[in-house]
C-alpha positions in Angstrom: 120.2 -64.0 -44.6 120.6 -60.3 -45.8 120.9 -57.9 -42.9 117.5 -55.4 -43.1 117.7 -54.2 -39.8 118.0 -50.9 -41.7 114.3 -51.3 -42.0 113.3 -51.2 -38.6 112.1 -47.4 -36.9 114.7 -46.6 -34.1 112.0 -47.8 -31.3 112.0 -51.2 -33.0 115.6 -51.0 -33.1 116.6 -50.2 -29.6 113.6 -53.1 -28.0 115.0 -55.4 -30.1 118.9 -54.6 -28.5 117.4 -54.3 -25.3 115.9 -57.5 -25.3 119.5 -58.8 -26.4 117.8 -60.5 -29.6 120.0 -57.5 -32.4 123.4 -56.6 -31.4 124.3 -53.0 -31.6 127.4 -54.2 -34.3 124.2 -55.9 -35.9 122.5 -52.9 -36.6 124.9 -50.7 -37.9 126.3 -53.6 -40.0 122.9 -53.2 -41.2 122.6 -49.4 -41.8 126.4 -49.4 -43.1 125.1 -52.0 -46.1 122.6 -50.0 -46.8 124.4 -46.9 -47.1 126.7 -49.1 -49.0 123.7 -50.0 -51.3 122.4 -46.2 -52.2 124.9 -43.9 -50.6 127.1 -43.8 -54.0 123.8 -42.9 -55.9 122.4 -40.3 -53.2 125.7 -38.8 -51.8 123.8 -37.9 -48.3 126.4 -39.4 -46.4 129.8 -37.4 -47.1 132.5 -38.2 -44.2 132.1 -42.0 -43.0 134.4 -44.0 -40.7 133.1 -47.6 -41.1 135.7 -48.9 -38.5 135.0 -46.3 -35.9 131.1 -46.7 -36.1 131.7 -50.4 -35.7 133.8 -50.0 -32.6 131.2 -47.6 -31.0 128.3 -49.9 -31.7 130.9 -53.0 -29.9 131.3 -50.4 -27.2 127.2 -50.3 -27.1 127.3 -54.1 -26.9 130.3 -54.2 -23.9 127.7 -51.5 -22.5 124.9 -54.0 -22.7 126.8 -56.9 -21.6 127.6 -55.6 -18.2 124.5 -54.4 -17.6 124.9 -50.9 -17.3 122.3 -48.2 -17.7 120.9 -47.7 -21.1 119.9 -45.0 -22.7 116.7 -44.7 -24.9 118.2 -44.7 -27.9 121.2 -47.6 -27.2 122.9 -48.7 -29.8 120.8 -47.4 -32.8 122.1 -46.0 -35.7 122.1 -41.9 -36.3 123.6 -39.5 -38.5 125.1 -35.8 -38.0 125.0 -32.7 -39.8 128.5 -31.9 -41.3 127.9 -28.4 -39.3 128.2 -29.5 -35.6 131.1 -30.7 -33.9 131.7 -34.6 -33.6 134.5 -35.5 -32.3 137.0 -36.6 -34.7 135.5 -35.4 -37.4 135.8 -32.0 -39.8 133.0 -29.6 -39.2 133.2 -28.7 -42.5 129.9 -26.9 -43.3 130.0 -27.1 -47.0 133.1 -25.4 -46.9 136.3 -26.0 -48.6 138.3 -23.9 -46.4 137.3 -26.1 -43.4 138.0 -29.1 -44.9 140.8 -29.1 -42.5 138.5 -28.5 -38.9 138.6 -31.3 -36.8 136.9 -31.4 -33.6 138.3 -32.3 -30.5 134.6 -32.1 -28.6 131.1 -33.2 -29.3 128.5 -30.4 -29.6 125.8 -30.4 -27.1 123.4 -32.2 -29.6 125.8 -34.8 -30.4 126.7 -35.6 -26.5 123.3 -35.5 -25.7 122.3 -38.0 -28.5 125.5 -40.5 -26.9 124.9 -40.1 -23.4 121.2 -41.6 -24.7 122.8 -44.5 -26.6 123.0 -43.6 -29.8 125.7 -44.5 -31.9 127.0 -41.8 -35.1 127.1 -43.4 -38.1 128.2 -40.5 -40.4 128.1 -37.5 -41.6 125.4 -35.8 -43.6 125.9 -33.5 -46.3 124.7 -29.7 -46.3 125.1 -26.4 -48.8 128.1 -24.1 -48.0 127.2 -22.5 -45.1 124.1 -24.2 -44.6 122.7 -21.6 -46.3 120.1 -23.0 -49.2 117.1 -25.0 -49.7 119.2 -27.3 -52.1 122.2 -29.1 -50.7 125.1 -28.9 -53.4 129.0 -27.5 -52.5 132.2 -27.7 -54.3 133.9 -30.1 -51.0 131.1 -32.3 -50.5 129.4 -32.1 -54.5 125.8 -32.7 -54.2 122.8 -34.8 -53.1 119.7 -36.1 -54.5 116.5 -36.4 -53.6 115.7 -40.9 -53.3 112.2 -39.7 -54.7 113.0 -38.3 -57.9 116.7 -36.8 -58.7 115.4 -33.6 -60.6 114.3 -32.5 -57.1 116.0 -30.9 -54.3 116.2 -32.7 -51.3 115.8 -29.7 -49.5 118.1 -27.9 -47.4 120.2 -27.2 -45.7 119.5 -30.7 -43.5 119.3 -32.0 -47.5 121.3 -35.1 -46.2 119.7 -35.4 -43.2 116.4 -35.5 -45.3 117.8 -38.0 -48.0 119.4 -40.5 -45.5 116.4 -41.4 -43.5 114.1 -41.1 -46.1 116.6 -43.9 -48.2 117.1 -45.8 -44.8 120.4 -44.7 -43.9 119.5 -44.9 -40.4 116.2 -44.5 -38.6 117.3 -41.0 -37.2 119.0 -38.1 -38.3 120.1 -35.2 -36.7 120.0 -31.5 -38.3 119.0 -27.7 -37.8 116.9 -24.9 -38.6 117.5 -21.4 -39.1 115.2 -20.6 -42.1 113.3 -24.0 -42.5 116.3 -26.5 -42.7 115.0 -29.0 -41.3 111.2 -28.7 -41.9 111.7 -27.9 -45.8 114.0 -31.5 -46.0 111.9 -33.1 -44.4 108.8 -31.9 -47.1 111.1 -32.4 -50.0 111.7 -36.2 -48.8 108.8 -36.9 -47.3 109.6 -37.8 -43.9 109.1 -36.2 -40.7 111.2 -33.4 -38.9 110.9 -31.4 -36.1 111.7 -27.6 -36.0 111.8 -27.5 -31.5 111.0 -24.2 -29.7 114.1 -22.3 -29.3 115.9 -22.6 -25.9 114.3 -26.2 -26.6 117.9 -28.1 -27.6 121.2 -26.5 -26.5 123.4 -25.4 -29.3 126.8 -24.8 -29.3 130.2 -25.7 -31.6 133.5 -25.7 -29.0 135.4 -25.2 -32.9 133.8 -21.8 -33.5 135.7 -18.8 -33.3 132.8 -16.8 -32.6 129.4 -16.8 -31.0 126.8 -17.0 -33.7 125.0 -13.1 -34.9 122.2 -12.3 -32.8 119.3 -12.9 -35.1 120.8 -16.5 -35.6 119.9 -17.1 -31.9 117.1 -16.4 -31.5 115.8 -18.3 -34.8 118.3 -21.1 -35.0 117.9 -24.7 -33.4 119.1 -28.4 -33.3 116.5 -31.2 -34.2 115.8 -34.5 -35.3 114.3 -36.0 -38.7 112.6 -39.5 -38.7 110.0 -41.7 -40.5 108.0 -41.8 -37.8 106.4 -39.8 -35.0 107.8 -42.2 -32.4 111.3 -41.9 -33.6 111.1 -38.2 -33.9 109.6 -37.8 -29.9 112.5 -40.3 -29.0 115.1 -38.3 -30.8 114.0 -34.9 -29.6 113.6 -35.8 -25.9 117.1 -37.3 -26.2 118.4 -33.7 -27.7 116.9 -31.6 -25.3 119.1 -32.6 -22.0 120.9 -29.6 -20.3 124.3 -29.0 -21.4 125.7 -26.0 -19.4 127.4 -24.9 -22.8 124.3 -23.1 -23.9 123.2 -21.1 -20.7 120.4 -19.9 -22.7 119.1 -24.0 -22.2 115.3 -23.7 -20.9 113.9 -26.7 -18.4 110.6 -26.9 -19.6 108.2 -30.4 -19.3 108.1 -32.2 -22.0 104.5 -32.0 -22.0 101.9 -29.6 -20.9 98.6 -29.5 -20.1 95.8 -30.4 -22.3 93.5 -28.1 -23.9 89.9 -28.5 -23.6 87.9 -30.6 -26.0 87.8 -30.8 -28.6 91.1 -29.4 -29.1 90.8 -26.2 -31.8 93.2 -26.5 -35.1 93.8 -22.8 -37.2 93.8 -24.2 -40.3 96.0 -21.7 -42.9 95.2 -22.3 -46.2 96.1 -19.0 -48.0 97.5 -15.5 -47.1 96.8 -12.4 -49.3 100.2 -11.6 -51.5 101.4 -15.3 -51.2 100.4 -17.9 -54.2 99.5 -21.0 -53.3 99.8 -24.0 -55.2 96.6 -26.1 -55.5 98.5 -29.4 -54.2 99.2 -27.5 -51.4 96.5 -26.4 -50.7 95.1 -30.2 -51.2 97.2 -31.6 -48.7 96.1 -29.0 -46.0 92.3 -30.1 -46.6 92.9 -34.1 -46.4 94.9 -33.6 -43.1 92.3 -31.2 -42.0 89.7 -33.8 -42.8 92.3 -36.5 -40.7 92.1 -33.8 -37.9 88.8 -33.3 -37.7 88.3 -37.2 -37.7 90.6 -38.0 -34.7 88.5 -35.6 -32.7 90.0 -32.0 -33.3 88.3 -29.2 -34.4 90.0 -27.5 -37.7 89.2 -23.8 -38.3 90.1 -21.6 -41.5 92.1 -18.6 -39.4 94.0 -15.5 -40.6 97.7 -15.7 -39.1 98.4 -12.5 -37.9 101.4 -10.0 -39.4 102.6 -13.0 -41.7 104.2 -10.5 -44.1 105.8 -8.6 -41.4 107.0 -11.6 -40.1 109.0 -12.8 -43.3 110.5 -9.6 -43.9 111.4 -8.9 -40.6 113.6 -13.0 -40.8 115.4 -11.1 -43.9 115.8 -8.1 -41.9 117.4 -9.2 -39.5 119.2 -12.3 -40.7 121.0 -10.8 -43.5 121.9 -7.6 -41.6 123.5 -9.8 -39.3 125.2 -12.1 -42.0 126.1 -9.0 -44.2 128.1 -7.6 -41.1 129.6 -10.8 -39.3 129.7 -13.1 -42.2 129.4 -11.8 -45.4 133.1 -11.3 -46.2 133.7 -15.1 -45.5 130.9 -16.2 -47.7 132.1 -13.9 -50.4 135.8 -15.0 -49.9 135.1 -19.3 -49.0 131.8 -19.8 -50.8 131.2 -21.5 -53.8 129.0 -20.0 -56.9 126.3 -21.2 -55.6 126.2 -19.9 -52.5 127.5 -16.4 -53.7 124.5 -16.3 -55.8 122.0 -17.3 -53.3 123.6 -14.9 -50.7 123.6 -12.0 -53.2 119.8 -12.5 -54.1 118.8 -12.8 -50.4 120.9 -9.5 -50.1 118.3 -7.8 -52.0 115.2 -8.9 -50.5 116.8 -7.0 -47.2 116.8 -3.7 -45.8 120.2 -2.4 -45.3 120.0 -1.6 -41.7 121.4 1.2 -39.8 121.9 0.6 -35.9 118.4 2.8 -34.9 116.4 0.6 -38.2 118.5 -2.2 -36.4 116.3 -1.6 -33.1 113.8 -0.9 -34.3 113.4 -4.5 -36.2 114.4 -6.2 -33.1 112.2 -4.5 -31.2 108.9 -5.0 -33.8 109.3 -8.8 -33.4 107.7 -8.7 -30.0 104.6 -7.1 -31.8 104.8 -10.2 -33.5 105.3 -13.0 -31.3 101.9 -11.2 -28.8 99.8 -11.4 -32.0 100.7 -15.1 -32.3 100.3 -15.8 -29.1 96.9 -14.4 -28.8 96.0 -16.3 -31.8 97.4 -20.1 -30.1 95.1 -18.9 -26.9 91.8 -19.4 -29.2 93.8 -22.7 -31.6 96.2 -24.3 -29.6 97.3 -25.5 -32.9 97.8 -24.5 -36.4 98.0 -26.4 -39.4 99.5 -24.5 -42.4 102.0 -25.2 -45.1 105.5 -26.3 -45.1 105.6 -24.1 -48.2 103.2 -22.3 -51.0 104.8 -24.7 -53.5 106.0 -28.5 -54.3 109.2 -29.0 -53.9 111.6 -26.9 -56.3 114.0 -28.4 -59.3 117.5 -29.0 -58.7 119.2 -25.6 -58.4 115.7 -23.6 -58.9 117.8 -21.0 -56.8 120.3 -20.4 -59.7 118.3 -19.6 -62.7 117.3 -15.5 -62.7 116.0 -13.1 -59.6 112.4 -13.6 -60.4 112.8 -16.9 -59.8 114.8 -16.6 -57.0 112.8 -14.2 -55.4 109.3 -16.6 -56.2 111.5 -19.1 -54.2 111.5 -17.1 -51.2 108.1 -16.1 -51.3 107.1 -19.8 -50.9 109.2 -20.4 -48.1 107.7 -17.4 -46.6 105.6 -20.3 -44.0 109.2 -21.4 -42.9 110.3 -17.8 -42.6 108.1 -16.1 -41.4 107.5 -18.6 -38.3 111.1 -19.1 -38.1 111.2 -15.5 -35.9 108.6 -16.5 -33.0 110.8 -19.4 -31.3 107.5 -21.7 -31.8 107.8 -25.2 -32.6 107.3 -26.3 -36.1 106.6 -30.2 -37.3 106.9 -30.7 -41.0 104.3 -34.1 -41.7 104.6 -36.2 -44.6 101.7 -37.3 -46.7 100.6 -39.9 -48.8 101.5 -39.5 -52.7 102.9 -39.6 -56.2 105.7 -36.7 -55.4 107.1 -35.6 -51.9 104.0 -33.6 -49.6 103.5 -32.5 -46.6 102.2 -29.9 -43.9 103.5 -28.2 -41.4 101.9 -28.4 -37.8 102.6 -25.5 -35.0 102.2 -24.6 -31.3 103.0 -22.2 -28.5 106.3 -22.5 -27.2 107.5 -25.8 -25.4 104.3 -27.6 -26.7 105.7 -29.7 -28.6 103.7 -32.3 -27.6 100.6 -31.2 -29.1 102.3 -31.2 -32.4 103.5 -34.9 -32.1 99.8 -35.9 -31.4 98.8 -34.1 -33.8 100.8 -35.9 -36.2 100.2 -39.1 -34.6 96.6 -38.5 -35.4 97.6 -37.7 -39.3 100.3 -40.7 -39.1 97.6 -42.8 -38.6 95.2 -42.2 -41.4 98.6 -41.5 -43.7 100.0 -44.9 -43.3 103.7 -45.7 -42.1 106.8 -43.9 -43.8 108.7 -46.6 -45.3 112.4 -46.3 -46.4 112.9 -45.9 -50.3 115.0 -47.0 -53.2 116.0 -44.2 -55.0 114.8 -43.2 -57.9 
């Protein structure tokens, strides 16, 4: 019989080994055939060590065997963003020139994801840099979307996105400076989970610097699934201290509940942003889910939206400009250059006071959201203003470009306030979603949240691409 335990969600997975009735070599036998089944047509997967995998999931099984401690996520199948260490392995990050970068050490995310069982599979692909909504780069070349191949599978987690959605493993891990993991996750309709920042500790031992301020406080590690339950599973097993990252916060998993029933700000437009009316759509029918599970949804005005996007350009390409743009304009490909000279020009040059002064306004900011999540616990806006974009959208002239980043402005502009975001999947001809958000460390309201849609959506089930 034809191995399809590439079917099965991670929970599934890991009972099933638990219970001894799948093997771990079982399961990524399983995975590995499928990758060997659409990888070649996808290209999500770029770096993969068949043999190695194999011996880890044997090692799982030893594990099992003499009955020592598992972890939640033993034995099942993951893959890992080609821009954190894994040992072994070239941290390439799109990047020609780093073709050659082997780590010696796991990344925090990575460790944590082993010490809970899980076994790496491979390596997903990512734009040079991880710097675009489309994942294309001249080491790597570029990867579709297993819903339709004239769309962009998002980015930069764009293999992340296309691997789990084409069942290349139930998990996958990736990141999220500017919407790289939520905007994937839209493009190939499957879920992903932006966590709060301090949430998952972040940290490459190969780096030969510390990451730009603004990347810090607006960057994290998290987890894409097909389902809520492999998502929660996947976070909680990302989130363990590492004493790498001493900026690391101990929060609960979950905190208390609100009263009920619990009050949802629903976003459906901001003044200067164009929304597209499928967008808009998809907002209404999981509002209409919401409300039917027992919330109550609420048309609210986000607070300082604009000043919020322009303040993630401010401050992220001030920081690039001076710590990282020679190397992009030196090791990056076309693309890239093009996408980074375009972003260039939606910023404000900085000088050290304008500097400040930016930093400093994102505090104004963050208390006008979190006076607004004291009245809606939650909020339920969109992923972005617009379906997902054509292959390479980001190349064509700077109108366009520009429109681009006007859509993302919901990733942006919520990328600065450390909040969580989930991107939910919904029922359809073409990749939709929305995009679910709550005060710092509450994730949990956002995964019942989307339990509450899941439910009413139907399950995510792994496709054959296009």
């Amino acid at each position: 019989m034809k191995n399809e335990l590439w079917r099965l969600s991670a929970n599934e997975l890991a009972a099933l080994i638990r219970r001894r009735e799948v093997s771990c070599r079982e399961a990524m036998q399983g995975c590995l055939e499928r990758h060997d089944a659409v990888n070649p047509r996808l290209n999500a997967v770029v770096d993969l060590h068949p043999e190695e995998a194999l011996a880890e999931a044997d090692a799982a099984d030893q594990a099992l065997a003499r009955g020592d401690a598992l972890g939640a996520l033993h034995g099942v199948p993951i893959t890992i963003k080609v821009n954190v260490d894994q040992r072994g392995f070239a941290t390439t990050n799109g990047i020609v020139a780093n073709k050659g970068l082997i780590a010696t050490q796991d990344s925090p995310v990575v460790a944590n994801l082993r010490r809970a069982g899980a076994v790496p599979l491979g390596r997903s692909n990512t734009p040079a840099f991880s710097m675009r909504w489309f994942t294309d780069n001249d080491l790597h070349g570029r990867t579709l979307n297993p819903h339709d191949a004239g769309l962009t599978p998002g980015g930069s987690s764009g293999g992340a996105s296309s691997a789990v959605a084409a069942g290349i493993g139930p998990i996958a891990h990736g990141n999220d400076q500017g919407g790289s993991i939520r905007y994937p996750a839209y493009a190939c309709g499957v879920y992903g989970l932006r966590p709060s920042v301090q949430r998952v500790p972040a940290f490459n031992p190969s780096a030969t610097a510390e990451r730009p301020p603004a990347f810090q406080i607006t960057s994290v590690q998290g987890p894409l699934a097909r389902s809520v339950a492999d998502l929660r599973l996947a976070f909680e097993a990302m989130a363990a201290r590492d004493p790498r990252d001493p900026t690391w916060a101990p929060a609960p998993f979950a905190g208390p509940t609100p009263t009920a029933p619990i009050r949802v700000g629903l976003c459906r437009r901001v003044p200067g942003f164009q929304a597209d009316p499928a967008v808009v759509a998809a907002l209404d029918q999981a509002a209409r889910w919401l409300e039917a599970a027992g919330y109550r949804v609420e048309e609210v005005e986000l607070p300082l939206f604009r000043d919020a996007h322009e303040l993630w350009f401010n401050l992220t390409l001030n920081d690039t400009r001076l710590m990282m743009g020679e190397t992009i304009l030196r090791d990056g490909d076309a693309a890239i250059q093009r996408a980074y000279r375009e972003m260039l020009a939606c910023a404000k040059e900085l000088d050290l006071r304008g500097y400040l002064e930016a930093s400093a306004s994102r505090m104004k900011i963050r208390r006008a959201w979190s006076a607004l999540f004291q009245s809606h616990p939650l909020l339920l806006m969109p992923v972005s203003w617009r379906t997902p974009f054509a292959i390479d959208e980001d190349q064509r002239d700077s109108d366009t470009i520009h429109a681009i980043f006007e859509a993302q402005s919901p990733l942006l502009a919520t990328a600065m306030l450390g909040t969580p975001g989930l991107s939910v999947p919904l029922p359809g001809k073409q990749p939709m979603g929305v995009q679910l958000m709550a005060e710092p460390f509450r994730e949990d309201l956002c995964f019942a949240a989307a339990e509450a849609i899941e439910r009413q959506a139907g399950p995510v089930r792994p496709v054959d691409p296009a």
